[in-house]
C-alpha positions in Angstrom: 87.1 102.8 112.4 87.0 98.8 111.9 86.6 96.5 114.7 90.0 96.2 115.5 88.9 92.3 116.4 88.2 92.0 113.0 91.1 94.4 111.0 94.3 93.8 113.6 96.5 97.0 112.4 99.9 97.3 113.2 101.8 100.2 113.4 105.4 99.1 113.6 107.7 96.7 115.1 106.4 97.3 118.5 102.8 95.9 117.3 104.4 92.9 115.6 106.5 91.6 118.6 103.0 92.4 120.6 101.0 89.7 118.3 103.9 87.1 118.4 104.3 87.7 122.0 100.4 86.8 122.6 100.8 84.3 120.1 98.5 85.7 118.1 100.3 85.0 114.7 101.9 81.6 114.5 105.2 81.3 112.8 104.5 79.5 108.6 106.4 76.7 109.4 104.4 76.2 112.5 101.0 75.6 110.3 100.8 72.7 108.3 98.4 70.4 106.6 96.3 70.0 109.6 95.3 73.8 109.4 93.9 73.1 106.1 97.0 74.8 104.3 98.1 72.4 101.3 99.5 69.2 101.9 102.9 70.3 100.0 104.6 72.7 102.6 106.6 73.9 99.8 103.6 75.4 97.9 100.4 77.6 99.0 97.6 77.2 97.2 95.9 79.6 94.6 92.6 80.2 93.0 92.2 77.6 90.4 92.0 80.1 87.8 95.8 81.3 88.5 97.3 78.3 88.4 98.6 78.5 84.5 100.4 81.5 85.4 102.3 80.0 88.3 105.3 77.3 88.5 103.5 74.5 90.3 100.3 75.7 90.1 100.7 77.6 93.3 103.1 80.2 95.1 106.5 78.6 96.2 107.0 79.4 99.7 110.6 81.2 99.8 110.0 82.7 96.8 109.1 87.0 95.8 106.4 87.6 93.1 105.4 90.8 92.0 102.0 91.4 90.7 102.3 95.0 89.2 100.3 97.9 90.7 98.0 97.1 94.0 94.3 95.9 92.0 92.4 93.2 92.4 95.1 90.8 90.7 96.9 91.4 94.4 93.6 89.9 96.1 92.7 87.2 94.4 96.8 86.0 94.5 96.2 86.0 97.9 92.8 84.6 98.4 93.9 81.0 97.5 96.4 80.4 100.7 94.0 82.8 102.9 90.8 80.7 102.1 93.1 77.3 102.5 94.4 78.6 106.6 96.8 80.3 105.7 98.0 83.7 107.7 98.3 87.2 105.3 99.4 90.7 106.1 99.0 93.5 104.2 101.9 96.1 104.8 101.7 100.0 102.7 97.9 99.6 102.0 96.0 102.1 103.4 93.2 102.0 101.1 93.0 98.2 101.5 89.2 97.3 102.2 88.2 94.3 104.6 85.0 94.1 102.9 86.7 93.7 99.4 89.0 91.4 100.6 86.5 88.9 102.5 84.4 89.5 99.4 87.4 88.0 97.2 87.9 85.2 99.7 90.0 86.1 102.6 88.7 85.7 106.1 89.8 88.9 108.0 90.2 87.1 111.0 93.4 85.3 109.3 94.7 89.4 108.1 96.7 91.9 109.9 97.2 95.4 108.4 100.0 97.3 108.7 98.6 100.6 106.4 101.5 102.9 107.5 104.4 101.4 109.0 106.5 104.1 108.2 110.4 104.5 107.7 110.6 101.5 109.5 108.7 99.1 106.9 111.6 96.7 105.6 111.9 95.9 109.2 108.2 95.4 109.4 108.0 93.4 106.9 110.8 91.4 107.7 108.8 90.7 111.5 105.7 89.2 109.7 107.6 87.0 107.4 108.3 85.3 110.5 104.4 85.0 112.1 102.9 84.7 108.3 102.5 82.8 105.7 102.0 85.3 102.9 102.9 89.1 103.2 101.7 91.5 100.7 103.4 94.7 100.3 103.0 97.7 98.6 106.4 99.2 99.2 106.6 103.3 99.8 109.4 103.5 97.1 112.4 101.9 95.8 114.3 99.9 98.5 117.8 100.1 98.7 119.6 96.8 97.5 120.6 96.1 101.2 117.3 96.6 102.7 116.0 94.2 99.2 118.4 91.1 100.4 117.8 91.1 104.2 114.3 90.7 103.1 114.8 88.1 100.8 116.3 86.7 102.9 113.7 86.9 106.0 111.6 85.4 103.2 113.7 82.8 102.4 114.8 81.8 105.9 110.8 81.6 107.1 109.6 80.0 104.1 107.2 82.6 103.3 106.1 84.4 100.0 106.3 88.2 100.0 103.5 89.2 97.3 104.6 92.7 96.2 101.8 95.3 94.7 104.4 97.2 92.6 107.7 96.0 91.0 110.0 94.0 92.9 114.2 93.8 91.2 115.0 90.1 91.5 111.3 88.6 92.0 110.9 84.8 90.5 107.5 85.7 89.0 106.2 88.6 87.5 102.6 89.1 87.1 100.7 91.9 85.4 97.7 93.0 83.7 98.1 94.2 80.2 94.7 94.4 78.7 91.0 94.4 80.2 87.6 95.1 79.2 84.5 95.2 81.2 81.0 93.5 80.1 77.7 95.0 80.1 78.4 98.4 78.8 76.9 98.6 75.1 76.2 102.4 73.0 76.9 104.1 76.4 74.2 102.3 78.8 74.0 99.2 80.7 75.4 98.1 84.1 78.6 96.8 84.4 78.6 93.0 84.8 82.5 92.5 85.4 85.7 92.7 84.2 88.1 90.8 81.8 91.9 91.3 82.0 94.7 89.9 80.6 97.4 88.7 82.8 101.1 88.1 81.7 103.3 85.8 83.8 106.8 85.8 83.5 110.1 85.2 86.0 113.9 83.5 86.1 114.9 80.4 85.3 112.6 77.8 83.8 109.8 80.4 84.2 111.4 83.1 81.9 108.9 81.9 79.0 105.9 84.6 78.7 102.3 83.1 79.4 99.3 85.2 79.3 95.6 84.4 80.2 92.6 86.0 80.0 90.6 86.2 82.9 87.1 87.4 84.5 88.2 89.6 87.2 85.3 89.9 88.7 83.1 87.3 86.7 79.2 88.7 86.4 79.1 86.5 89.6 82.2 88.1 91.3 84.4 84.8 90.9 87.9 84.7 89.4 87.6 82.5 86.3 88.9 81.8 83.0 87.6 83.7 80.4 87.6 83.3 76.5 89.6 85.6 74.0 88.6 88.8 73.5 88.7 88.1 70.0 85.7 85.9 70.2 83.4 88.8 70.9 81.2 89.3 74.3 78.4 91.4 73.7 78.2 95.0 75.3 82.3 94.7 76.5 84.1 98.2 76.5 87.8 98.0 76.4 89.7 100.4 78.7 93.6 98.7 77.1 
């Protein structure tokens, strides 16, 4: 079992009113640029390396993305605001890892988990939009379209960003991975250096044109960074499509 000084986890409305209560999550608007959150309080900042695939460069508070099924796309969208002060929770995640997500640059003392929250999870979710910056969700299944508003609307009232692992009717980004291959297998031996993926960005209004960008995710160092075409070769890469 994690410290639970280290991996808060809350199981339901009852441990969300709990943290706000001790003021142990501070409502977004209430952390600015002094908490080392970007100057703009319109935008959280991402990982350089995302910014092409994003309007502004960053994640518009008030706004939904989805970032297709829960990988390591999920983390490092939400590294950037972590690493810059800003709050994340992590609703529907059981198999999240602390040590995966500290090793992709969030500080678990700025996470709460909320691995099962149950039938109750909308409402849930809609509680942390209020104490956090960023929520990440992995919803249990479809919402119903009233249950989809309120929280849009928790989202948009709070000036949060609700990062959904899974597909989201109505997001203003969509984000996926459509292609990768990993480096360092060659003739069925090596070590696997790291991964490159192809991620395809798309959304509504002046966002609807496709972009795509490759990227190492994990770099032979473990960073999130650009990485050349495919088509340019990379020896000993095995592509999984």
């Amino acid at each position: 079992m994690p410290d639970p000084a280290i991996r808060p986890v809350l199981a339901g409305v009852d441990g969300v009113a709990g943290r706000f209560a001790e003021d142990t999550v501070r409502s977004g608007s209430d952390i600015g640029a002094g908490s080392g959150v970007l100057a703009d309080a319109g935008l959280l900042p991402v990982l350089p390396a995302l910014r092409d695939l994003l309007p502004d460069g960053a994640l518009r508070r008030g706004s939904v993305v989805s970032a297709g099924p829960w990988s390591l796309l999920c983390l490092a969208l939400a590294a950037g605001p972590v690493s810059s002060g800003a709050w994340c929770a992590a609703v529907g995640i059981p198999e999240f890892g602390v040590v995966a997500a500290a090793d992709a640059g969030l500080d678990p003392a700025r996470l709460l988990l909320a691995s099962d929250p149950g039938a109750a999870w909308p409402q849930v979710v809609a509680s942390l939009l209020d104490g956090c910056d960023l929520v990440l969700l992995r919803p249990p299944d479809r919402p119903a379209a009233q249950a989809r508003r309120k929280i849009e609307a928790a989202v948009r009232r709070h000036g949060a960003v609700l990062l959904v692992a899974g597909d989201w009717e109505g997001a203003q980004v969509r984000l996926r991975i459509a292609a990768q291959e990993w480096a360092g297998i060659g003739s069925g031996h090596g070590r696997l250096l790291g991964r490159r993926v192809q991620v395809v960005a798309d959304g509504r209004g002046g966002w609807s044109r496709t972009r795509a960008r490759w990227l190492w995710l994990p770099a032979p160092d473990g960073t999130v960074s650009p990485a050349a075409d495919p088509a340019a070769g990379y020896p000993g890469q095995a592509s999984t499509g």
